[in-house]
Every structure is written in C-alpha cells, then in structure tokens.
C-alpha angles and dihedrals in degrees: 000000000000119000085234129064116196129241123191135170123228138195109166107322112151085138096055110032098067094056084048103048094047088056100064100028101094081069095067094215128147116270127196128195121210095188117186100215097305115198099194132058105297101116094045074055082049093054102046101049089047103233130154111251136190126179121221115166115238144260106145141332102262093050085047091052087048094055097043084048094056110030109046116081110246127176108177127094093245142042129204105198110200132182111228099244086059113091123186114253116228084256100055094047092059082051098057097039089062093045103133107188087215097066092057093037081133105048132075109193140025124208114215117210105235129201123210130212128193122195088343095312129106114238100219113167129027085083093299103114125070094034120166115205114187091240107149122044143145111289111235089026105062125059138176125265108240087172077082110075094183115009107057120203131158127239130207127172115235135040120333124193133213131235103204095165115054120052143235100201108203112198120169101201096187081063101072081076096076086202085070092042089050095046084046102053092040098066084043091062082050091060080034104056096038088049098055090045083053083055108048086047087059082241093126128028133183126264105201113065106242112237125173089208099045141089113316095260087050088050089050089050089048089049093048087047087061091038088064097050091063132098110266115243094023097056090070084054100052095035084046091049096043093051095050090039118029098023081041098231092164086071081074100076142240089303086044092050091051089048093048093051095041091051110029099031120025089032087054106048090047087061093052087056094046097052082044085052095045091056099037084057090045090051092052097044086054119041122232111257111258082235093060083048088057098036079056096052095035078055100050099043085044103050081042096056093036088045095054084040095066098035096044089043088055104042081048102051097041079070092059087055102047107076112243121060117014088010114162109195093186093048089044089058101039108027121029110131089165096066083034095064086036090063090043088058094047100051091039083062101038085052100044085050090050089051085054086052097254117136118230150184130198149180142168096307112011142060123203133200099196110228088024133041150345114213119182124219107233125201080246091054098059091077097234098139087058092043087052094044091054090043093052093043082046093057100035100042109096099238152112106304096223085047080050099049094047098057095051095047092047093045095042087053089036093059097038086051089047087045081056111057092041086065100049085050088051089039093054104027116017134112129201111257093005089105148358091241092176092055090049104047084048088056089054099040094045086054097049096043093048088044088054089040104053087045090051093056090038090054086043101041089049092044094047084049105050 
C-alpha cells in the first residue's frame, strides 16, 4: 500500500473526474471524494471507481479543504489534495510510484510544478509556467489556510521541497465555453472583492509570512502584500502589462494573450469595482460621525490657509531679495534661502554633469554645458509652490507626526532630485521651443505627488481606523 491516500473536491464533474481518477489508478492509493451536492453523474464516476465519498455544501475552497481534512477518515502518513480538473502527468506518477517515506523523513510537504492549459493551449509564460502549488504534505501536520476566502493553499511548518520535474496538468474543459469562465470568475471577484475589504479593515491577516526569498507560497503571500498596496484601478493595467511584456506572455499566442488579459486584466478590475462598490454601500449603511465631518473640514480650511501662507510668504519675500522695489540689502545677504536653494540646484547639477564627463560652468543664475546648452534657474523652477504645498498638507493632515515628517522629507528629496536631473537633461539636450519643458515636468511631478498622497491617506485613514 502507498504511504498517501488522495482527497479531491467535486461539483459536478463528470467531465473532469474520469480523466483524474485513470490517471492515478495504476497507484492503488486510497481516494476520497468530498462532493458539494453534484447533479450529474459524479457520484455513479464515484462508485465505479470505488472510491470513498462525503457531501459538504460549499462556501469556499479553503473551508471545503478544512472539512475534507477533518472529517475523512485517512490512515496514511501523507495526503495528495487535487482539484478535479488536475490530472497526473506520466512523469509525476513515476514519481510518485517510486516515492519511499524514508527518503523525505525530514520534509513535510512536497510542491508539484503545474502546468496550465487554457482552451487546449499551455500557458507557458506570464508567470504561469513553472508554478509550484503545496499539494502533498504530511497528514496531521498540514492544514488549510482559511485566512484565504478565494485563492486556497495549504500550510505546513518545517521544511517543503519542490518537485520541479513531473507534472500536475490542470485543464478546465467547461472553460473552453467563455460564458462559464465569465460566470466563474464573476462569483470569484465576489469572494475577491469581500476578502481584501476584510483586509484593509484589519478584519483578515495572513497567515503565512510573506518572504520574497521563501517557499513559493511565501513568496505569493510577499507579492499579494505588494498587490494591496496599489492603487486600485491602476494596479489590473500594470500587472496586465507586466505579464504580456516582461514575463513575455505575448509569446503565448493569440489564445495565451486572451488568457493573460481575461485573467490578469478585466478579473481583476472587476474586483477593484466591486471592493469600491462594498465600501461605498458600508459608508452609506453607517453614517459618517459628525467629528470625521468636521476632521475633514478642519483638514481642508487649514492646508488652505497654510497652503496660501506659504505661497503668498515666498512670493513675498523673493521680492525682498530682487533689487528694485522692497529690496532688503541686509536680508539678501543674510538671509536668502531662495538664491540658497538655487545654488544647491546648480552645483548639484554641475556636479552630477561632470560625473557624466561634461565640462560647466556656473553663477548665480545660469548653468552651462560647454559645447551644449545654458539654462537659467527662475524663481518658478526652485519648486517652492509644490514644497509649500507638502508642508502645508504635512502640518494640516491629521497623523502621526514621524509618518508626517517622513513624507515630507522623502517627497521633498525626491522632487529636488527629480528638479535635478531635469536640468542636467536640458542642460545637455533642450532646444528652445522644442518643448514646453515646465508644463511637462509639472505634469509629472503633479502625478506622482497625487499618486504618494492619496496612498498616504489610504495607509492613515485605515490605520486610524483599525
């Protein structure tokens, strides 16, 4: 007898569970079916084949995991879980027909490398190929992670091991029909959507520490961690986009390619509408406190005034500073921040062209690439209107004052890095009329500051809440 029994779940699959159960006969293992209220003739399947069966009826995967898990009777050391659309490849069976307990007496669990197909073709790149799923652990010792409402994965402590060669297909022939994928993945981005509010309440956490460098499902847990961080509705378009381009899904084909935007693109941007949708309709079933009406409006009439403060102060005292008019000959020469951080900027430049190998020169005012170009440094290219505009949103946001502080010291370097490297490029590449060089740069630096903003009230406002 073989040291593993078998446990699969079932939902009408008479078109799947054949294929299944052939290709692990010839082990002779135990297999237990954990069914959800079939129609059709999976459990006639169930009976020829002579294998033990239960009914639960469903809410998600990993609840249904847990109950098969707890509830069949299994009496072998290990346990393979399958879903009913996997098969075993020829090479994982040998695999498995040679398995001897005592060469793994100090693993717990084993990752098989499964290979995907979609509407009869392998998806082979987009990340979807190797991938590595926890199917074969220790009974007793792994569980399954009900901290996960839609994607299901087992967890077992100590050390795992990786079966890169021999293969778990996995082919969903209803699929082929994209009505069934699209009613499928619909009621997913339901599960979807209600986990990660869960999530960003501070209602669900994961159980697994995420880790770049650990085992694949650490590494999953690491990559979902960042995935939640993103802006919603923008996050579909960059995964989408990194899967076609860098993890070269186009090289899929036109049936790939299909499979890459479906799934990595329009599921989850439904999901992102949906969560929109889930807190939209809380907010509206529990009134906002009249004291976070007024924290909102205390917010808004400060960073206004601050903000006006700060404008108006530095418009003001740059004409104390130009000759002519309100000029203050002891305050120019003492202290003039403006044509301060104006020197910073031009020998940050100058120094960062040098490094590159091109001679300058500068003064007060002007930068020079020899052999290229002159820029001058007007009052409008130091930046002050967007560093008042952060100190004023620093003072007047209700947070943490270190979160505060270093927001305002990593966007303020951030910008004046930015600043600088746009002058070496003009310094070294511009012509005169060729762009508008100032409309475009605010473009950029009004994207990324509302981007690092509204993350920086979505992190607070879901910290303060928790």
């Amino acid at each position: 007898m073989k040291p593993f029994s078998f446990v699969i779940l079932t939902f009408n699959e008479e078109l799947h569970l054949p294929r299944l159960l052939q290709s692990i006969q010839s082990l002779d293992a135990p297999v237990f079916v954990l069914d959800s209220g079939s129609t059709d003739a999976t459990r006639e399947i169930c009976k020829k084949y002579q294998v033990k069966t239960a009914s639960h009826s469903f809410e998600n995967h990993p609840k249904q995991w847990d109950f098969a898990l707890k509830n069949f009777e299994i009496k072998t050391p290990w346990v393979i879980c399958l879903d009913a659309d996997q098969e075993v490849s020829p090479e994982l069976l040998l695999r498995l027909q040679n398995f001897e307990e005592q060469q793994f007496k100090d693993v717990n669990g084993i990752y098989f490398n499964r290979k995907n197909y979609f509407k009869g073709k392998w998806i082979k790149h987009g990340g979807y190929y190797p991938f590595y799923l926890l199917k074969m652990f220790r009974y007793g010792s792994g569980f399954s992670d009900l901290n996960e409402n839609m994607d299901h994965r087992f967890i077992v402590p100590g050390k795992t091991k990786i079966w890169e060669k021999g293969h778990l297909r996995e082919e969903n022939l209803k699929e082929n029909r994209i009505s069934f994928w699209i009613e499928k993945h619909n009621r997913y981005s339901n599960l979807s959507a209600q986990e990660e509010v869960e999530r960003l309440q501070k209602l669900r956490q994961q159980t697994l520490k995420p880790k770049l460098g650990g085992t694949p499902d650490e590494r999953t847990a690491w990559l979902k961690n960042l995935w939640w961080k993103l802006p919603r509705y923008w996050r579909p378009c960059l995964y989408f986009f990194y899967r076609l381009i860098f993890q070269l899904g186009f090289l899929d084909g036109k049936t790939g390619i299909l499979f890459h935007f479906l799934q990595g693109f329009w599921f989850r941007l439904i999901v992102d509408v949906k969560i929109d949708e889930l807190l939209q309709q809380q907010k509206m079933n529990a009134p906002e406190p009249v004291s976070s009406r007024n924290t909102a409006l205390k917010f808004a009439f400060r960073l206004i005034l601050w903000f006006a403060f700060f404008y108006g102060f530095n418009l003001f005292y740059n004409g104390l500073m130009a000759p002519g008019g309100n000029y203050n000959a002891f305050l120019a020469r003492h202290f003039n921040y403006i044509q301060a951080l104006r020197n910073f900027l031009l020998r940050a430049s100058s120094t960062g062209l040098s490094w590159l190998g091109y001679s300058t020169k500068t003064n007060n005012f002007e930068l020079l690439a020899v052999s290229h170009n002159k820029i001058s440094l007007a009052y409008d290219c130091l930046g002050l209107g967007v560093m008042s505009f952060l100190t004023a949103f620093a003072i007047s946001f209700p947070a943490r004052l270190k979160s505060k502080l270093m927001l305002l010291l990593g966007c303020v370097i951030g910008f004046q890095l930015l600043n600088i490297l746009r002058f070496m490029v003009l310094a070294l590449y511009w012509k005169s009329g060729a762009i508008n060089h100032h409309t475009v740069f605010n473009l950029l630096i009004y994207a990324l500051v509302t981007i690092t903003l509204y993350l920086f009230i979505e992190k607070s406002t879901v910290k303060e809440a928790s």
